[in-house]
C-alpha positions as CSV (number, residue, x, y, z in Angstrom):
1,X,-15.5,-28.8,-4.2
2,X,-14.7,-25.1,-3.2
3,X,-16.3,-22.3,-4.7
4,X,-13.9,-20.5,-7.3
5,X,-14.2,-17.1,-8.8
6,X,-11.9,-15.7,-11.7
7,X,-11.3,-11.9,-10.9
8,X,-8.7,-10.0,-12.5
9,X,-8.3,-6.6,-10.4
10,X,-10.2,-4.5,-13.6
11,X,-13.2,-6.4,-12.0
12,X,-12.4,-3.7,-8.9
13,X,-11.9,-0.8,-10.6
14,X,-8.6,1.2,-9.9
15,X,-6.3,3.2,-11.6
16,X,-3.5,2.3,-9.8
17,X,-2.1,-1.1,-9.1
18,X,1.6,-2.8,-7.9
19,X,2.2,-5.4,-11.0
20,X,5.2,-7.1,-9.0
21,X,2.5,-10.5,-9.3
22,X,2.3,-12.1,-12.4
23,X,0.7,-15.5,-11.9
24,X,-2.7,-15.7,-9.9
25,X,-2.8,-16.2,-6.7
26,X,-5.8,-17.4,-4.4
27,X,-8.1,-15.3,-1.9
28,X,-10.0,-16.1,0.5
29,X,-12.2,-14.2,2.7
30,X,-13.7,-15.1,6.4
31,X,-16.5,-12.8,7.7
32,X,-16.9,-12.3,11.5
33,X,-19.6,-9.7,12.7
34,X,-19.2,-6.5,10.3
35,X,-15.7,-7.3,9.4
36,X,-14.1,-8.9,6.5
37,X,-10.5,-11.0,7.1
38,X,-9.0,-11.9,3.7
39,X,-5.8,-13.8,3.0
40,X,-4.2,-14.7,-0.3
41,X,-2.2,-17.5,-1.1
42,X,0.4,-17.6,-3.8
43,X,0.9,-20.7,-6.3
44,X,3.4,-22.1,-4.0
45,X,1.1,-22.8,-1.3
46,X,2.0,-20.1,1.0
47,X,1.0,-16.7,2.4
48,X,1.7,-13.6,0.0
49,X,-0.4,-11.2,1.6
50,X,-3.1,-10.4,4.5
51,X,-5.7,-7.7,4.4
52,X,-6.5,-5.9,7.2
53,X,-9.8,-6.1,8.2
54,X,-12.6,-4.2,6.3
55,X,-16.4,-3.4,6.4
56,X,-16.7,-4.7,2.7
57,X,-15.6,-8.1,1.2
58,X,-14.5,-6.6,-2.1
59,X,-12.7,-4.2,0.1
60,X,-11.0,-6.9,1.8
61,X,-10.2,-8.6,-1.9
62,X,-8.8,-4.6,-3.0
63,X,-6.3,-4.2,-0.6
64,X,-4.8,-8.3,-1.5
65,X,-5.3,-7.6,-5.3
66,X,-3.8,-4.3,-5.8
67,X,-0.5,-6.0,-5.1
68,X,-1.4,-8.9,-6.9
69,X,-3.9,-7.9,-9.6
70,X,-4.6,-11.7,-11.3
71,X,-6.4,-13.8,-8.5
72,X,-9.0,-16.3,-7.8
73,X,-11.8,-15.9,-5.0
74,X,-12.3,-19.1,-3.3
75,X,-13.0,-21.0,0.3
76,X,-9.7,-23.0,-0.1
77,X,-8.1,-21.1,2.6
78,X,-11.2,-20.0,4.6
79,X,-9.8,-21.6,7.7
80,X,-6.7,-19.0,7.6
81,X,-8.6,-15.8,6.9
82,X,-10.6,-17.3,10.1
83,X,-7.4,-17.7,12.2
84,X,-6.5,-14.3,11.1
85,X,-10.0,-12.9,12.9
86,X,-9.6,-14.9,15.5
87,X,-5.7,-13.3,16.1
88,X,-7.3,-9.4,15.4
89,X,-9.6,-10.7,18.6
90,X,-6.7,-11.3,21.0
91,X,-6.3,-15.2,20.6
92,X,-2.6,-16.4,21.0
93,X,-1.9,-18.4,17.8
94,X,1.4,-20.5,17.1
95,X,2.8,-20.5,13.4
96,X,5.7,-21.1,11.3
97,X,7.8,-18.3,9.3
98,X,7.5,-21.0,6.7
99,X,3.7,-20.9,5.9
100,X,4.9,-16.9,4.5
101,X,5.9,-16.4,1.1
102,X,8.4,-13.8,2.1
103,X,10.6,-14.1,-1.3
104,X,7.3,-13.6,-3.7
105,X,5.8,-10.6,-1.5
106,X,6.4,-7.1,-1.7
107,X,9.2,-7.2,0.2
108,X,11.9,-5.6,-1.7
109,X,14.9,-5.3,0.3
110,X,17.1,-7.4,2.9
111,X,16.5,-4.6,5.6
112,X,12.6,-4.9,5.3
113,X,13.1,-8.7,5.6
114,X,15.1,-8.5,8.7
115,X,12.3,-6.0,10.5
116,X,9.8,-8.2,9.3
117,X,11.2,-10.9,10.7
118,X,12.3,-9.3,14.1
119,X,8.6,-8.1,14.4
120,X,7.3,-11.4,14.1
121,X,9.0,-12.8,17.3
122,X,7.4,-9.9,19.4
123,X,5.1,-11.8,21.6
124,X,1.0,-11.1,22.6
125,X,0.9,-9.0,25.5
126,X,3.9,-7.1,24.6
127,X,5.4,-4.3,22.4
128,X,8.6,-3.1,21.1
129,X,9.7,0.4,20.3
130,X,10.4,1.3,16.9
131,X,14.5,2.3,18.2
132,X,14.5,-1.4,19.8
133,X,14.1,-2.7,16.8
134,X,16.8,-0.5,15.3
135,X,19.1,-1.7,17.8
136,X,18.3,-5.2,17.4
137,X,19.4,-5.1,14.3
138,X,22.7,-2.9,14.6
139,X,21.3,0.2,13.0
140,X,20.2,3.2,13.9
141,X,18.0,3.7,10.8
142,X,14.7,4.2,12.8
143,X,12.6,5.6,10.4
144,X,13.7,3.2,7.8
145,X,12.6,0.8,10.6
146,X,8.9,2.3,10.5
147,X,8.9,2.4,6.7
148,X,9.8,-1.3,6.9
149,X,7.1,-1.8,8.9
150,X,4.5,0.5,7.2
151,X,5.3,-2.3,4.3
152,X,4.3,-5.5,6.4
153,X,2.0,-7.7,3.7
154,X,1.7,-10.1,6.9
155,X,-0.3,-7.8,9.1
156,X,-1.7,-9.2,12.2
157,X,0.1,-12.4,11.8
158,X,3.4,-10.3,11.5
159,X,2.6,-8.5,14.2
160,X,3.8,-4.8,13.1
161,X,0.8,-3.4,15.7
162,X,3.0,-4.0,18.6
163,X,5.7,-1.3,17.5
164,X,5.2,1.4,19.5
165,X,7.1,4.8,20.0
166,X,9.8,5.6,22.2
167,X,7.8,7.6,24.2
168,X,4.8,5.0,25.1
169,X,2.3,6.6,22.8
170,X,1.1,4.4,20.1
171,X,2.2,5.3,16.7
172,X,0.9,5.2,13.5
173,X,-1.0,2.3,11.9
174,X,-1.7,1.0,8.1
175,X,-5.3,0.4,9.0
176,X,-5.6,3.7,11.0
177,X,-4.9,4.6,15.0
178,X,-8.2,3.1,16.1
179,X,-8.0,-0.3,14.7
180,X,-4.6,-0.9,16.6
181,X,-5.8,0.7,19.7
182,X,-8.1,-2.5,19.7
183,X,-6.0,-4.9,18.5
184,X,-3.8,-3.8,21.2
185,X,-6.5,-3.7,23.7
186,X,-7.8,-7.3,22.5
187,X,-4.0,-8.7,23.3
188,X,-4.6,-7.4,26.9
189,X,-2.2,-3.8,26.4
190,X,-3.9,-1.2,28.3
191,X,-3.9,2.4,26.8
192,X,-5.4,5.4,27.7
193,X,-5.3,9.0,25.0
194,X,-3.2,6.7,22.5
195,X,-0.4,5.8,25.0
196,X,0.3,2.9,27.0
197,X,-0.8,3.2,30.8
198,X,2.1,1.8,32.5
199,X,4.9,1.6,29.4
200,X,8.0,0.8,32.5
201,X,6.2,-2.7,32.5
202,X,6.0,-3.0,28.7
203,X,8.6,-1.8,27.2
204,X,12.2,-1.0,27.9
205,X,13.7,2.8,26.5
């Protein structure tokens, strides 16, 4: 039987909290050196949100539950937080869109759905700008693009790390510009002073 732990997120403590969930969903946490990988399922069975890797389990738990403040702690999906880890460390891992529970996320609009989307077909190895994506989608809206992106509750598996900048350097990062330096590094991109070494090979302008 798998361990299960009722939490609501005033076990946590914050002030502040998105209350778009109302029915609790299911978190699970994988630990892998100093790191903590969580993932939270929602009632349909599916993906509603990944945490970024943190130095804390309930840290890892905070940054699922503050979208989703009524959840349950338990092993049942162990496995995924694992594949998530073993994705941050630069293995290739096939998926389907369909194991994501885009509709019940915090995805709001049809635009951020459509970035989201586009993102996720970026392969390992490789990165987009944040004006490819634009394009890709007809628009020119390339901040909105970034916002979009700054939104991804799929991080990691979605893999909003590989949007770059038109100019090679890096960008900015949800978990901060030193975690997707690594990731980037672990998926075999080579940068040096937060830009890519060779971006001609990379990346088209």
């Amino acid at each position: 039987m798998n361990n299960l732990f009722i939490y609501s997120i005033n076990d946590l403590g914050p002030d502040k909290i998105n209350k778009k969930s109302k029915n609790p969903i299911i978190i699970s946490t994988h630990k892998n050196e100093n790191l903590y990988f969580a993932v939270g399922y929602s009632e349909r069975g599916k993906i509603i949100r990944i945490s970024l890797p943190q130095k804390s389990e309930e840290d890892a738990i905070f940054e699922i539950a503050k979208y989703h403040p009524e959840f349950l702690v338990s092993d049942q999906y162990c496995e995924t937080a694992e594949m998530i880890c073993k994705m941050y460390h630069g293995r290739d891992v096939k998926f389907d869109l369909e194991i994501l529970d885009i509709e019940e996320s915090t995805i709001n609009t049809s635009f951020e759905k459509e970035v989201i989307l586009e993102v996720a077909k970026i392969p390992g190895g490789s990165v987009r700008t944040y004006k490819e994506i634009a394009k890709l989608l007809n628009s020119h809206a390339y901040r909105a693009v970034g916002t979009a992106i700054g939104k991804n509750p799929f991080p990691i598996l979605i893999p909003c790390h590989r949007v770059i900048r038109s100019d090679g350097k890096i960008g900015d990062f949800r978990g901060g510009t030193p975690m997707k330096v690594e990731i980037l590094k672990n998926e075999g991109i080579k940068i040096q002073d937060l830009k890519l070494l060779d971006p001609k090979k990379t990346y088209k302008k």
